[in-house]
C-alpha positions as CSV (number, residue, x, y, z in Angstrom):
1,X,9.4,1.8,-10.6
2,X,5.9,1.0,-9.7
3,X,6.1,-2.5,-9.8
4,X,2.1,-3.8,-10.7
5,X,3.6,-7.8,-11.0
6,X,2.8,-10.4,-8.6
7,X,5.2,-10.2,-5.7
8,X,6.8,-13.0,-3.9
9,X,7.4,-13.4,0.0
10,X,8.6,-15.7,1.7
11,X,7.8,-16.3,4.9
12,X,7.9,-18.1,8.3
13,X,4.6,-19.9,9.1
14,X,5.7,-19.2,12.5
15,X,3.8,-15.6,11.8
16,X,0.6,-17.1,10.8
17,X,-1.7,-18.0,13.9
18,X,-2.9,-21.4,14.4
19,X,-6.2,-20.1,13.8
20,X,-6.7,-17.5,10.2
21,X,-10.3,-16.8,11.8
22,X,-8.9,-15.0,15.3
23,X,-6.8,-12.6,14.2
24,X,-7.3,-9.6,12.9
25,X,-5.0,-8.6,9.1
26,X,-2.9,-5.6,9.8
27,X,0.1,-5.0,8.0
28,X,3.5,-2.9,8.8
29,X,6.1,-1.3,6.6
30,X,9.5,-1.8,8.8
31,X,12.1,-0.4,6.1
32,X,12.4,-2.5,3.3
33,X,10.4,-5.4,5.3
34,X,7.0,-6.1,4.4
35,X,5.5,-8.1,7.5
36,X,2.0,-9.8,7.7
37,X,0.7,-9.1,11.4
38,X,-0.3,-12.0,12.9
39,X,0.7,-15.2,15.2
40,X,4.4,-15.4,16.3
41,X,5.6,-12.4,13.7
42,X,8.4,-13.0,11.8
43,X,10.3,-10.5,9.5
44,X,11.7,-11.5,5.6
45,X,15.1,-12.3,6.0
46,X,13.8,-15.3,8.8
47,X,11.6,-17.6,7.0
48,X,10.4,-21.3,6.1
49,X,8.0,-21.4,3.8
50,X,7.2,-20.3,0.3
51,X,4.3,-17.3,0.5
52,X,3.0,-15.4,-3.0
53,X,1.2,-12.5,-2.4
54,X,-0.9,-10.7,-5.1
55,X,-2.2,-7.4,-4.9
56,X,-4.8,-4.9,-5.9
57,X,-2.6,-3.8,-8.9
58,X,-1.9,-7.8,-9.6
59,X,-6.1,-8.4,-9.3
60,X,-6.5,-5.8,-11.6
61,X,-3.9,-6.8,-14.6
62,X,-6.3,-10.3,-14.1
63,X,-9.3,-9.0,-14.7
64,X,-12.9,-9.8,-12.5
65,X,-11.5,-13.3,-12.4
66,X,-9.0,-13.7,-9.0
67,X,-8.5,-17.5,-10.4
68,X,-6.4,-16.1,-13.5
69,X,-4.4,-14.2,-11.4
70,X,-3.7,-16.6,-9.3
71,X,-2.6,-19.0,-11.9
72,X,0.7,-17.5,-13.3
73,X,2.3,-17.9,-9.7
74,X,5.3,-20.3,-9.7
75,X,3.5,-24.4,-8.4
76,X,-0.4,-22.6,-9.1
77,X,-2.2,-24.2,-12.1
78,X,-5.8,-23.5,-13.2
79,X,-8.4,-25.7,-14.3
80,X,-12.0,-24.6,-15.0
81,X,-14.9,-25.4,-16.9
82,X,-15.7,-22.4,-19.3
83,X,-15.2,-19.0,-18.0
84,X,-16.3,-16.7,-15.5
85,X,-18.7,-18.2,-12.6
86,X,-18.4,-21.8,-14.0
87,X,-16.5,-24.9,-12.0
88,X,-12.7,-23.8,-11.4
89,X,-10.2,-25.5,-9.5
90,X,-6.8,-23.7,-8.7
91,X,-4.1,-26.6,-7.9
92,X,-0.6,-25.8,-5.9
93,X,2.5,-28.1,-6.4
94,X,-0.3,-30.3,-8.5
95,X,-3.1,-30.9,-5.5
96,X,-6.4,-29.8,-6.4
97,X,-8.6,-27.4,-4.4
98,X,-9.7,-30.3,-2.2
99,X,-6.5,-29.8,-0.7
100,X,-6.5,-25.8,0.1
101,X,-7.7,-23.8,2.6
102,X,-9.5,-20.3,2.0
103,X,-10.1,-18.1,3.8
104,X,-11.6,-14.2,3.4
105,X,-11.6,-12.2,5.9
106,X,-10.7,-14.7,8.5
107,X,-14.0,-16.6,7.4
108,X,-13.1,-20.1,6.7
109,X,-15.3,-20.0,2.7
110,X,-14.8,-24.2,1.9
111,X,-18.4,-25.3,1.5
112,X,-19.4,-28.3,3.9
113,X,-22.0,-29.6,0.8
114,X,-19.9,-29.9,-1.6
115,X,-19.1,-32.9,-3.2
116,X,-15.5,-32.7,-1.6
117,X,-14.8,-29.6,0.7
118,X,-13.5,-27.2,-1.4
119,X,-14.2,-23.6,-2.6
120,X,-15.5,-22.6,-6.8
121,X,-12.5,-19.7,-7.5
122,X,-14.7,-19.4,-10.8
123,X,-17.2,-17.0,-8.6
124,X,-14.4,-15.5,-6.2
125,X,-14.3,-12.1,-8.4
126,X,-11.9,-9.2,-7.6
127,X,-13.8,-6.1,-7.8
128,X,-13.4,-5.8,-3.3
129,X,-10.3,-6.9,-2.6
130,X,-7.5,-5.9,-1.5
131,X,-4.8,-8.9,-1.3
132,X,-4.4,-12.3,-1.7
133,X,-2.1,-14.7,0.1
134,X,-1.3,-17.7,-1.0
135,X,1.2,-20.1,1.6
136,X,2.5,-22.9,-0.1
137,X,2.9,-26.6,1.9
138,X,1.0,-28.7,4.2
139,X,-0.5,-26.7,7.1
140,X,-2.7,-29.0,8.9
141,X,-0.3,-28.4,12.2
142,X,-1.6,-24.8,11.8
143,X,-5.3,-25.0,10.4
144,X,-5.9,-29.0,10.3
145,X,-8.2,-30.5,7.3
146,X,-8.0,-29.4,3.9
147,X,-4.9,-27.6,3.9
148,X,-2.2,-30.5,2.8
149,X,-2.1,-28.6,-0.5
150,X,-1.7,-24.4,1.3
151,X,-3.9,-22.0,2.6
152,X,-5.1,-18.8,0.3
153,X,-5.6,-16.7,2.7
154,X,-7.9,-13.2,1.3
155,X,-8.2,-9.6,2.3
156,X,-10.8,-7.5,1.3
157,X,-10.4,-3.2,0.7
158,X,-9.0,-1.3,3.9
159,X,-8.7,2.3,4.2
160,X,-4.7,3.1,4.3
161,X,-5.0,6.7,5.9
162,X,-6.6,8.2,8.7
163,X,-9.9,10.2,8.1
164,X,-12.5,9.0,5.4
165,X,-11.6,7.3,2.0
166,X,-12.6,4.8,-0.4
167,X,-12.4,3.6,-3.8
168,X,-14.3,3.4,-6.9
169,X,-13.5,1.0,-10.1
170,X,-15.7,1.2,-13.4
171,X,-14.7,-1.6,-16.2
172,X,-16.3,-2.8,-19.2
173,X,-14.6,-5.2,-21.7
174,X,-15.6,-8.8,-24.3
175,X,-18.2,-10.6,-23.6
176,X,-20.3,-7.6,-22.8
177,X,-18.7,-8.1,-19.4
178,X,-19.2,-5.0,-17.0
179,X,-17.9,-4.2,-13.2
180,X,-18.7,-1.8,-10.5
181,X,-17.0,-1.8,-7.4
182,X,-17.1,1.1,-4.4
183,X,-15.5,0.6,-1.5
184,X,-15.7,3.2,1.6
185,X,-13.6,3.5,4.7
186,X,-12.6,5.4,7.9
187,X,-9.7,5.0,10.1
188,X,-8.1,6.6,12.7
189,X,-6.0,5.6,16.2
190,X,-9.0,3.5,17.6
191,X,-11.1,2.9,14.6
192,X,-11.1,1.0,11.2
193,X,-14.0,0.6,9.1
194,X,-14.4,-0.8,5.8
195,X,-17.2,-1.7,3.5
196,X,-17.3,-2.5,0.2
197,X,-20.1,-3.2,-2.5
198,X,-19.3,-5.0,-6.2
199,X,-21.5,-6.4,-9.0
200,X,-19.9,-8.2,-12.3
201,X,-22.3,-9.2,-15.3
202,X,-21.4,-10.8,-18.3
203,X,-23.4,-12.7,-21.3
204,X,-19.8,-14.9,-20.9
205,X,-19.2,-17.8,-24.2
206,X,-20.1,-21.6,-24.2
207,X,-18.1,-23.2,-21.0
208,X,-18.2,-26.7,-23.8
209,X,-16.5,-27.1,-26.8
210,X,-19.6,-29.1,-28.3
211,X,-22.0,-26.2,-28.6
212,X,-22.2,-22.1,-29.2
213,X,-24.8,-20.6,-26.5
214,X,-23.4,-18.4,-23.9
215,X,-23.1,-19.4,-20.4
216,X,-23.8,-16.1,-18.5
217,X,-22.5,-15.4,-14.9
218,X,-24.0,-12.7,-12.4
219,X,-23.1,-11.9,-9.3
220,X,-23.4,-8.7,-6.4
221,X,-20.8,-9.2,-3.6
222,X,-20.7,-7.1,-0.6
223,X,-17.8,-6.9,2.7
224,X,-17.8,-5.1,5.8
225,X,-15.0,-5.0,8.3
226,X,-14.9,-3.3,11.7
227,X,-12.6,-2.6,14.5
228,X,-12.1,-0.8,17.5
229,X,-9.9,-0.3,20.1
230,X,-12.2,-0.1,23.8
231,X,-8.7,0.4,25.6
232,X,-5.5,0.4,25.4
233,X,-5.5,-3.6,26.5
234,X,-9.2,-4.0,24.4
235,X,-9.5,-4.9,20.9
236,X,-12.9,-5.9,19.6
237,X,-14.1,-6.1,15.6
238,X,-15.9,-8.2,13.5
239,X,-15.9,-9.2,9.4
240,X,-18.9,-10.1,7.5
241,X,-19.2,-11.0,3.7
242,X,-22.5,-11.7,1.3
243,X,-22.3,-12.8,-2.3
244,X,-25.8,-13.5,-4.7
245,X,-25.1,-15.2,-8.4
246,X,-26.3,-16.9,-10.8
247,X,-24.2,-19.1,-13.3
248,X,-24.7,-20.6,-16.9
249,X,-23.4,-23.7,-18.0
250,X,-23.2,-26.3,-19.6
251,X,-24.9,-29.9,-18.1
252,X,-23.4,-32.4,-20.5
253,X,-22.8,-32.2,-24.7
254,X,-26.6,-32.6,-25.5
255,X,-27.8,-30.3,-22.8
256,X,-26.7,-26.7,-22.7
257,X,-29.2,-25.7,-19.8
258,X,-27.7,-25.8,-16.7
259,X,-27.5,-23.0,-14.3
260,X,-26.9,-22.8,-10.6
261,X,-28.1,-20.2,-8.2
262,X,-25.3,-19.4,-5.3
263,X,-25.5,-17.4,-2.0
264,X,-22.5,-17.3,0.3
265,X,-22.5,-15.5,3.9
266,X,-20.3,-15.3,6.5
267,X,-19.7,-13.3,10.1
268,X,-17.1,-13.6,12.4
269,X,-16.6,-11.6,15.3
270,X,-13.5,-11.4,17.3
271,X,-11.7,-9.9,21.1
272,X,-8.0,-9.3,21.4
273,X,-6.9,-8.4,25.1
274,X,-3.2,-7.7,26.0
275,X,-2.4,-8.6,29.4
276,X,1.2,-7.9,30.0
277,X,3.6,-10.1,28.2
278,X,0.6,-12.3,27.2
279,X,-1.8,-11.8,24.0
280,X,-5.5,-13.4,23.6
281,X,-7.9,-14.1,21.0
282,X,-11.3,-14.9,21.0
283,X,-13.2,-15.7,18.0
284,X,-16.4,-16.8,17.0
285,X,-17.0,-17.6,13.3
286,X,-19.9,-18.6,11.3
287,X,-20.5,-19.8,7.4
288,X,-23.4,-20.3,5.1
289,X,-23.4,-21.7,1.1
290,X,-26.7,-22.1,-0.4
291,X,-26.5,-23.6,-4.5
292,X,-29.5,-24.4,-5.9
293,X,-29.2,-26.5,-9.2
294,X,-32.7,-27.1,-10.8
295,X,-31.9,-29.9,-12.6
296,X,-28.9,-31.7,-10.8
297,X,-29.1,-35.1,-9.7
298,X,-29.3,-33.6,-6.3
299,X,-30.8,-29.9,-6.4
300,X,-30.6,-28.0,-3.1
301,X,-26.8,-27.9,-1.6
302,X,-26.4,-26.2,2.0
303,X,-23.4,-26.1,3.9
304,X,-23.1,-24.4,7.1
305,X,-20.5,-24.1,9.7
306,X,-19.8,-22.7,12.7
307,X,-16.5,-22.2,14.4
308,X,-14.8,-20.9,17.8
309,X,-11.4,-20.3,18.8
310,X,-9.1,-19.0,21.4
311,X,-5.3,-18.6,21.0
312,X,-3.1,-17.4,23.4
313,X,0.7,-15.6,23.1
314,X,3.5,-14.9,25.0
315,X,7.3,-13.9,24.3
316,X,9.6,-16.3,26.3
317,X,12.3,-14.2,25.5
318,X,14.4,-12.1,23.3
319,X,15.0,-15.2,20.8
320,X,11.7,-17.4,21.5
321,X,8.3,-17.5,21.4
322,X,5.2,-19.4,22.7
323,X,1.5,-19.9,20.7
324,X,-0.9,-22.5,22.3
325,X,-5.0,-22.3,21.6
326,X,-7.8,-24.9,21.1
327,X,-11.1,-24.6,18.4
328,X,-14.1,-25.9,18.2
329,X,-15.7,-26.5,14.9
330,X,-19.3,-27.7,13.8
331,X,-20.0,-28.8,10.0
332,X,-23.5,-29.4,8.8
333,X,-24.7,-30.4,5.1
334,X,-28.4,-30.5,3.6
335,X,-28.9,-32.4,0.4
336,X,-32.6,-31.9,-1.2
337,X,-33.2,-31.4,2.7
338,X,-31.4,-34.5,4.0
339,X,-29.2,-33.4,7.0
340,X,-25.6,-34.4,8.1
341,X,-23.1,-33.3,10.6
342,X,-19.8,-33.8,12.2
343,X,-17.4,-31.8,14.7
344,X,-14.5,-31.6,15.4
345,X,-12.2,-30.1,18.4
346,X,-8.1,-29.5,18.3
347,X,-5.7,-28.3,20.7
348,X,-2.6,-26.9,19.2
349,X,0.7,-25.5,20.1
350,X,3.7,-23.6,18.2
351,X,7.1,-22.1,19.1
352,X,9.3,-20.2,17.6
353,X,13.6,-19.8,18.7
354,X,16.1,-17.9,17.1
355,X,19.0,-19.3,19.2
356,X,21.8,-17.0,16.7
357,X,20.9,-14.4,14.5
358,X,21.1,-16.0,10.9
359,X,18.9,-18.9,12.2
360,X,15.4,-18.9,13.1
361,X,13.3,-22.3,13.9
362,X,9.8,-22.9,14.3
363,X,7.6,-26.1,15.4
364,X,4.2,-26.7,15.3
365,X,1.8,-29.4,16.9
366,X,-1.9,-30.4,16.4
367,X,-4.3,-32.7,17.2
368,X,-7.7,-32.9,16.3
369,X,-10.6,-35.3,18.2
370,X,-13.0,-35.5,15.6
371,X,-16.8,-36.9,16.0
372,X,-16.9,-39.8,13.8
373,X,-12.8,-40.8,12.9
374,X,-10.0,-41.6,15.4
375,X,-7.7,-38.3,16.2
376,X,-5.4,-37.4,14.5
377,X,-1.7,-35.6,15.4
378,X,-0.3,-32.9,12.8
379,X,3.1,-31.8,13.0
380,X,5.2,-28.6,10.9
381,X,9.1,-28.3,11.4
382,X,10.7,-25.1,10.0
383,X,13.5,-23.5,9.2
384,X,15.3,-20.4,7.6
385,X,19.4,-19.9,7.5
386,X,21.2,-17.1,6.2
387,X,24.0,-19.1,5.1
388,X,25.6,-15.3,3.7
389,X,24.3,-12.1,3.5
390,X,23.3,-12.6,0.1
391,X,21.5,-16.4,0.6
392,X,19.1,-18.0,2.9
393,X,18.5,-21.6,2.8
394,X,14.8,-22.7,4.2
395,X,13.8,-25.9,4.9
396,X,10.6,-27.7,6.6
397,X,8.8,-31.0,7.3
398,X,4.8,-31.4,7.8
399,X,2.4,-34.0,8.2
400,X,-1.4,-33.4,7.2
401,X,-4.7,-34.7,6.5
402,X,-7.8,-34.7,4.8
403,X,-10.9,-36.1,6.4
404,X,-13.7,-37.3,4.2
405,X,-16.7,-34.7,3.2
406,X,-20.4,-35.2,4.1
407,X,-21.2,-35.8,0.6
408,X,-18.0,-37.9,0.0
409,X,-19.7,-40.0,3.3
410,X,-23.5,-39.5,3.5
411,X,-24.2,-38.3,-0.1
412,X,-26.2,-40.7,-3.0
413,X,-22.6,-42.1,-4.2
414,X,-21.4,-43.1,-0.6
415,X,-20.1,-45.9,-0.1
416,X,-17.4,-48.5,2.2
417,X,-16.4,-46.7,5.6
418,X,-14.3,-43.8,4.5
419,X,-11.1,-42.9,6.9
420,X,-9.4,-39.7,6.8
421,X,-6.4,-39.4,3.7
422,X,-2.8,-38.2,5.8
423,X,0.3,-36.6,3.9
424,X,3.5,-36.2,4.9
425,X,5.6,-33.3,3.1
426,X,9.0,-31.8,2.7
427,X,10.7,-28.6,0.6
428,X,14.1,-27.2,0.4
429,X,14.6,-23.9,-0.9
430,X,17.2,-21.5,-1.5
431,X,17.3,-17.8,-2.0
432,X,20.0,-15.7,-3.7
433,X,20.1,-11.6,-3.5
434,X,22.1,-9.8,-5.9
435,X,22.1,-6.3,-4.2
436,X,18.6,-4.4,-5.4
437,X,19.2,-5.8,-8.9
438,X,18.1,-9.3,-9.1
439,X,16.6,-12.0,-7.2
440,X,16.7,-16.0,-7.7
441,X,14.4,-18.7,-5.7
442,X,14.4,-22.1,-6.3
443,X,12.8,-24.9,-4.0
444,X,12.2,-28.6,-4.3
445,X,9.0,-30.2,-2.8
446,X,7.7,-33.5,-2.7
447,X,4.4,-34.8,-1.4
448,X,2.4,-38.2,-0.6
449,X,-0.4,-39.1,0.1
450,X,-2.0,-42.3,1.9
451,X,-5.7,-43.4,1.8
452,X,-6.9,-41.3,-1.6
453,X,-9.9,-41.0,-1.4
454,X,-11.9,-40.6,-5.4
455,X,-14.9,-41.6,-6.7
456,X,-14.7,-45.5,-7.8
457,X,-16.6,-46.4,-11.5
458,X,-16.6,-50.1,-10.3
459,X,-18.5,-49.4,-7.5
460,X,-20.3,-46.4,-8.5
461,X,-19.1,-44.7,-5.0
462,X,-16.2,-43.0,-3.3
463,X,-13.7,-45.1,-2.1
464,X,-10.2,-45.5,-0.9
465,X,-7.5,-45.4,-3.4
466,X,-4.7,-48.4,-2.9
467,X,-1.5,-47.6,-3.1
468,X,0.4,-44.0,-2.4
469,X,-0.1,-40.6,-4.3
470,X,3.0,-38.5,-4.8
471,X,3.4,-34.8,-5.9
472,X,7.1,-33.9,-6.1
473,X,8.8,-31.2,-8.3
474,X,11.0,-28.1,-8.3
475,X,10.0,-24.1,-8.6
476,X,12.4,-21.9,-10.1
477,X,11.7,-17.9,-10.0
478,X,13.8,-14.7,-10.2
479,X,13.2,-11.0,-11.0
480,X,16.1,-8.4,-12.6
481,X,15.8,-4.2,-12.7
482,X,16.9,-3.7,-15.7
483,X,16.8,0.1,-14.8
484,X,14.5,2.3,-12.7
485,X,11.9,2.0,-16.1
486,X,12.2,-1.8,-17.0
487,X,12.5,-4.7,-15.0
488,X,11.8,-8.5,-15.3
489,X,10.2,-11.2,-13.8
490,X,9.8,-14.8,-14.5
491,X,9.3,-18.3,-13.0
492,X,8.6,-21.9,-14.1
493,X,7.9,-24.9,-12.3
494,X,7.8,-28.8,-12.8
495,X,5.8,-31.3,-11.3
496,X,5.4,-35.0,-11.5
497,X,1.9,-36.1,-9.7
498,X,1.3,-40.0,-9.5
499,X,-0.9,-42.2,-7.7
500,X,-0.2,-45.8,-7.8
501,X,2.2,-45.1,-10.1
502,X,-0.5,-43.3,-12.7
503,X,-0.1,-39.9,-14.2
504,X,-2.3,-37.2,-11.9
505,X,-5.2,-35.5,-14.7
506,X,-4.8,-32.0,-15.1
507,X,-1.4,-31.2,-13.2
508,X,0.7,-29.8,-16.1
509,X,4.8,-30.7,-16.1
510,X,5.6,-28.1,-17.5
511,X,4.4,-24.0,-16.4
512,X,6.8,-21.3,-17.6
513,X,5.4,-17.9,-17.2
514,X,7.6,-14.2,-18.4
515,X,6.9,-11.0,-17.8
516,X,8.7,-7.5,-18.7
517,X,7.3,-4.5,-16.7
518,X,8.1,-1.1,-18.2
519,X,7.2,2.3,-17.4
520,X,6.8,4.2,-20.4
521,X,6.5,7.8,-18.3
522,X,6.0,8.7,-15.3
523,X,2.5,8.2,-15.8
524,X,2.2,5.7,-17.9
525,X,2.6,1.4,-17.2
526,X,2.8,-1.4,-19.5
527,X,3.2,-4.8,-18.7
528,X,3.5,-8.1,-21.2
529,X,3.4,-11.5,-19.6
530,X,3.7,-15.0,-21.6
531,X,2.6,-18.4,-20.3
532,X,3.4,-21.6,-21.4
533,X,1.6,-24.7,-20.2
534,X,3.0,-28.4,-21.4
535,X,2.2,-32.2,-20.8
536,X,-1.0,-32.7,-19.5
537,X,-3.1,-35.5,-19.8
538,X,-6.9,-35.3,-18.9
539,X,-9.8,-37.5,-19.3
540,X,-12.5,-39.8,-17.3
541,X,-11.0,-43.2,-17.1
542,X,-8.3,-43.3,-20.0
543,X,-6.0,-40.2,-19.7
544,X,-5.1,-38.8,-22.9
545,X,-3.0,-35.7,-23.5
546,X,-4.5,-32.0,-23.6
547,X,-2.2,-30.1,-26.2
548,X,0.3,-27.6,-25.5
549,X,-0.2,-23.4,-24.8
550,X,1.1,-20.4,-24.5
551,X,-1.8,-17.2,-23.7
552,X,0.3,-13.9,-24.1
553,X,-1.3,-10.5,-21.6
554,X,-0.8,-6.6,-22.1
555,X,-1.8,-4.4,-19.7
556,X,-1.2,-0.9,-19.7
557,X,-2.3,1.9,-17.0
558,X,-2.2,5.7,-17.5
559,X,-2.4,7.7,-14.2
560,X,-5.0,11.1,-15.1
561,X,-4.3,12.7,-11.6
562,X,-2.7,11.4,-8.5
563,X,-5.3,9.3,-7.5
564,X,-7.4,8.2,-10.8
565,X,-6.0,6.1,-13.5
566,X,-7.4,4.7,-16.3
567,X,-6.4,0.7,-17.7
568,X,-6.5,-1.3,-20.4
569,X,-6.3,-5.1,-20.7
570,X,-5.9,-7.6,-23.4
571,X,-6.0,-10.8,-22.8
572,X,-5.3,-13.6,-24.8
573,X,-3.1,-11.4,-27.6
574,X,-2.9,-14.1,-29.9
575,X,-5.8,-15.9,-30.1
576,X,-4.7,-19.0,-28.6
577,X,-7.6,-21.6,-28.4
578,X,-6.9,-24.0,-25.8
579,X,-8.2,-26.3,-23.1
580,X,-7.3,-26.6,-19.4
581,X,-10.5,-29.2,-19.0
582,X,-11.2,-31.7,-21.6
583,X,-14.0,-30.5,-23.9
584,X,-14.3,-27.3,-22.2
585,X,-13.8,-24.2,-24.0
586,X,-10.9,-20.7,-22.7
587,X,-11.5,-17.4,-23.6
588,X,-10.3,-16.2,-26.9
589,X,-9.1,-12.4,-27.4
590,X,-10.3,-10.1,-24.7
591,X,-10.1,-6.4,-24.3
592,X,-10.9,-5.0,-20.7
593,X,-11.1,-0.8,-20.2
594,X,-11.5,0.4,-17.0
595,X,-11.2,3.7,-14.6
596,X,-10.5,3.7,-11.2
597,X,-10.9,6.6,-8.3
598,X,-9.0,6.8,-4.9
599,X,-10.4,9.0,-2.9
């Protein structure tokens, strides 16, 4: 069966590099193994950490928006003001997206202005990519601040035969919402080239409840990724990615007129030489986000940073493996032209042993000398056991932080000498095979937080929160072929976030999310997915409860040859109207129709 549901991985972080930005993506088919390339490669069966991967056909079945598909994973909840370009956060085991990591392309995309590092996944849009990768659990050891929550990690469209190819996606759908994407490629032993070109428009609906006007988003996003291979011990390539919008919204209940301008850019340029048992990477990375808000409080936001990295690898033996590497990175903010900045260099280290062959462990050390705070050590302990041949039990331990933005420090509502947040965090999971039929996960994970860091009402500044903040909770997930046509998948999580004993806003208890998959012909896909969202409480000051959902999908895809096939999305079956940010309006029923060309 063509399987076009989100599909979970679990894997090792031990395969990730300390450093996203240094290597290049490549991935392998080894049988019935799926394996990432990257840092200290690990296969399936040996594994740590949780790891959801979502891909083309997955982006699709969620529209232009990558934030909706994200959200039905098991621990991934959305919250976003209005639709499509407008303020979205996407939270993981109940931290917000000041506590992720993204990165496209290798290109860490957080912007340095903002008012706490983070990235909008309400302008990420789908139309050039390829996969995205989304590993769950503190990984400051591998990738330092910012990442207590995860790390999404995002690949744009590579070719995936030799010769010339490319794609080409036409959709038009509610909202007078329309997409053109057309990606073009060419690959063979020493080459890979990829470049792709998208632009999404729609007149959108009001992002507040309050009012009626619609809040418009546009937006014309371009990639490029090149390698090639100068000899057989020479690997040399480089990424780059551009995006140019403009989003509506919604300023406050008496003033619909908002709208911010947004340009993001990005290179990064890479060498990988092989010198016997030993690997290197060099890296040299560099980010721009330019919003322009005409009538914010503060108007003009720039963030730049610039980043380089080496990392080096070596096999130790047969059962262990060696990663060591330092960065350098450089973080400037401009607000209405007033200028701040702050580095930051780490040395890191990671091993990996498999001393039997149903055990593989992995370690992980960091520390990062930053300009203005005290270091600060980061450590990850991992690992996976297959306690039969039918179950693996994976375990690991982290410590993290978060140091304080330049807005959150320097901006108009700074305020008392901020000092980095630190987390510590555990899970436990266990996964049970029942031949090629079924499938069930489940994992416990609990999370704290020291030195919270929010903006303070009494002192009209940000401030350090007293007391601890805790995110625990338990994912459940499973999948069952029902036959070679029909197969289900399903998982639901709960999570209890407190600070100081106080509920966390917008982390819902309760996520449950269904989803039957049948193929109708052989050309012919459906899929139906229900999501139920229950017991959160939102608000400025005094939390009060949002009420309870459940948004119902179909998708259906009909394959005209071998390599064009036409879609159909509807979104929101039912009508639901709903709320995921207090006062701010969901999209009703949607219809999508779209055709898309391999070639």
């Amino acid at each position: 069966m063509k399987n076009t549901l989100t599909r979970t991985l679990l894997c090792s972080v031990a395969f990730l590099p300390s450093l996203a930005q240094a290597q290049s993506e490549t991935t392998f088919d080894l049988a019935p193994i799926l394996v990432y390339g990257g840092f200290l490669p690990t296969t399936l069966d040996a594994t740590g950490a949780t790891i959801e991967v979502v891909d083309s056909e997955d982006l699709k079945q969620g529209g232009a928006s990558v934030a909706d598909a994200l959200a039905v994973l098991p621990g991934v909840s959305l919250s976003a003001n209005g639709g499509l370009g407008t303020r979205s956060s996407i939270r993981v085991r109940g931290l917000d997206g000041t506590y992720l990591g993204v990165r496209i392309d290798g290109i860490e995309v957080t912007d340095p202005s903002s008012t706490q590092t983070s990235f909008n996944f309400g302008t990420l849009t789908s139309g050039t990519l390829d996969r995205v990768t989304l590993i769950k659990g503190t990984q400051s050891a591998l990738y330092g601040s910012d990442a207590i929550a995860g790390l999404i990690d995002v690949q744009t469209w590579r070719p995936t035969q030799d010769g010339a190819s490319g794609r080409a996606t036409l959709e038009y759908g509610s909202f007078n919402t329309r997409t053109a994407t057309s990606s073009v490629g060419f690959r063979d032993d020493r080459v890979e080239l990829a470049f792709s070109l998208s632009r999404v428009v729609t007149d959108g609906f009001s992002a507040r409840a309050s009012d009626t006007e619609d809040d418009g988003f546009e937006q014309s996003t371009a990639n490029l990724f090149a390698a090639y291979q100068l000899t057989d011990a020479v690997r040399v390539g480089v990424s780059g990615l551009w995006s140019d919008g403009t989003s509506d919204f919604d300023r406050s209940a008496s003033n619909s007129s908002g709208s911010t301008d947004e340009v993001r850019s990005g290179l990064r340029v890479f060498t990988e030489v092989t010198q016997g048992a030993w690997e290197h990477e060099f890296s040299l990375s560099a980010y721009r986000n330019d919003r322009f808000d005409a009538g914010g409080f503060t108007q003009e936001f720039i963030g730049d940073r610039l980043k380089a990295a080496y990392v080096g690898r070596v096999d130790l033996s047969t059962a262990s493996a060696l990663a060591f590497g330092i960065d350098w990175t450089e973080e400037r903010a401009s607000l209405d032209g007033t200028e701040f900045e702050a580095s930051n260099t780490a040395a890191f280290a990671e091993i990996k042993l498999s001393p039997r062959d149903d055990l593989e462990l992995s370690a992980n050390l960091r520390y990062d000398d930053f300009s203005d705070f005290e270091g600060q050590f980061s450590g990850r302990a991992a690992l996976a056991w297959d306690a039969t041949d039918a179950t693996t039990v994976r375990a690991s331990f982290g410590t993290g932080y978060r140091a304080p933005s330049l807005y959150e420090r320097f901006g108009p509502y700074s305020g008392p000498v901020l000092e980095p947040e630190t987390s510590r965090s555990f899970d436990l999971g266990v996964e049970h095979r029942m031949g090629d039929t079924a499938t069930l996960r489940a994992t416990a994970f609990y999370i704290e937080i020291d030195n919270l860091i929010e903006y303070s009402t009494a002192t009209s500044s940000y401030a350090q929160v007293p007391g601890t903040t805790v995110s625990k909770g338990l994912e459940l997930s499973g999948n069952y072929s029902f036959s070679d046509r029909l197969s289900f998948t399903g998982n639901y999580t709960y999570t209890l976030g407190e600070s100081d004993g106080a509920r966390l806003a917008r982390v819902p208890r309760h996520e449950l999310s269904l989803a039957a998959d049948f193929d109708v012909t052989d050309r012919l896909s459906t899929v139906l997915r229900a999501t139920h969202v229950a017991d959160v409480v939102d608000g400025f000051g005094t939390l009060t409860p949002l009420a309870d959902y459940t948004v119902v999908d179909l998708s259906a895809q009909y394959d005209l040859t071998d390599r064009t096939n036409a879609y159909v999305t509807l979104r929101n079956l039912t009508d639901e109207t709903y709320e995921t940010v207090r006062g701010y309006n969901t999209s009703g029923r949607a219809l999508y129709v779209g055709i898309q060309a391999d070639f």
